[in-house]
C-alpha positions in Angstrom: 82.4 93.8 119.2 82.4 90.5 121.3 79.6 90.6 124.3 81.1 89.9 127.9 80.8 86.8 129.1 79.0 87.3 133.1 77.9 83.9 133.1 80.7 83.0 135.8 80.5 86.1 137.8 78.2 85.2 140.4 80.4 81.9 141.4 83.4 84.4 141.4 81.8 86.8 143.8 80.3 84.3 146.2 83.4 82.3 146.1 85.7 85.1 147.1 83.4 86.4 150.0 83.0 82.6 151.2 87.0 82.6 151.0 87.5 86.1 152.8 84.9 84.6 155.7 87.1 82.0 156.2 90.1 83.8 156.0 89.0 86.6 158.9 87.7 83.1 160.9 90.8 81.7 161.1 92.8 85.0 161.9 90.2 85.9 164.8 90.5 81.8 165.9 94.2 82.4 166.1 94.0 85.4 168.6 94.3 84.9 172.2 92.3 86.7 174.5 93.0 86.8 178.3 91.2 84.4 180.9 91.0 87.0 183.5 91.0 91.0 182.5 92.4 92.3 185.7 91.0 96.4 185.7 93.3 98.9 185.7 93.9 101.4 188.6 93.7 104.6 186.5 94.0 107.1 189.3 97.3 105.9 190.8 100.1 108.5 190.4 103.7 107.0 190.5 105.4 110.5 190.2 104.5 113.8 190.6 105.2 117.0 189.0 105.9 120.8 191.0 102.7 121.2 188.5 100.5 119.0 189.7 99.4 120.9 192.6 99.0 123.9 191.2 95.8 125.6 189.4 96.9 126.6 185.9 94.6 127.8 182.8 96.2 128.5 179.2 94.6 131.3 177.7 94.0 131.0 174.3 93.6 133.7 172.0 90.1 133.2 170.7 89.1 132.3 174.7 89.9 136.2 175.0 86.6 138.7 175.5 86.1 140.6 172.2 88.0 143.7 172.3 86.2 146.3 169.6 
């Protein structure tokens, strides 16, 4: 039975990695990010819901007390 040949393995492997590195470089060169982030007002509500003033709790079976 013939031996494997692993002589070239290492240039194989470093090759490919050196080629992924490139790879993801260029992709992440390629994206544009914004100049400016402008922050988001989070707390602004356009609309509102006949819900949204009131107080309500779901009650979920296991949140019940123990009944024996």
């Amino acid at each position: 039975m013939p031996q494997l040949d692993t002589s070239t393995w290492l240039v194989t492997i470093l090759s490919m990695i050196l080629t992924l590195l490139i790879v993801f470089q260029l992709k992440i060169s390629k994206f544009n990010y914004p100049l400016n982030p402008v922050m988001k007002d989070i707390n602004k509500h356009l609309y509102t819901n006949p819900w949204d003033t009131k107080w309500t709790k779901i009650y979920l079976p296991l949140s019940l007390p123990q009944q024996s």
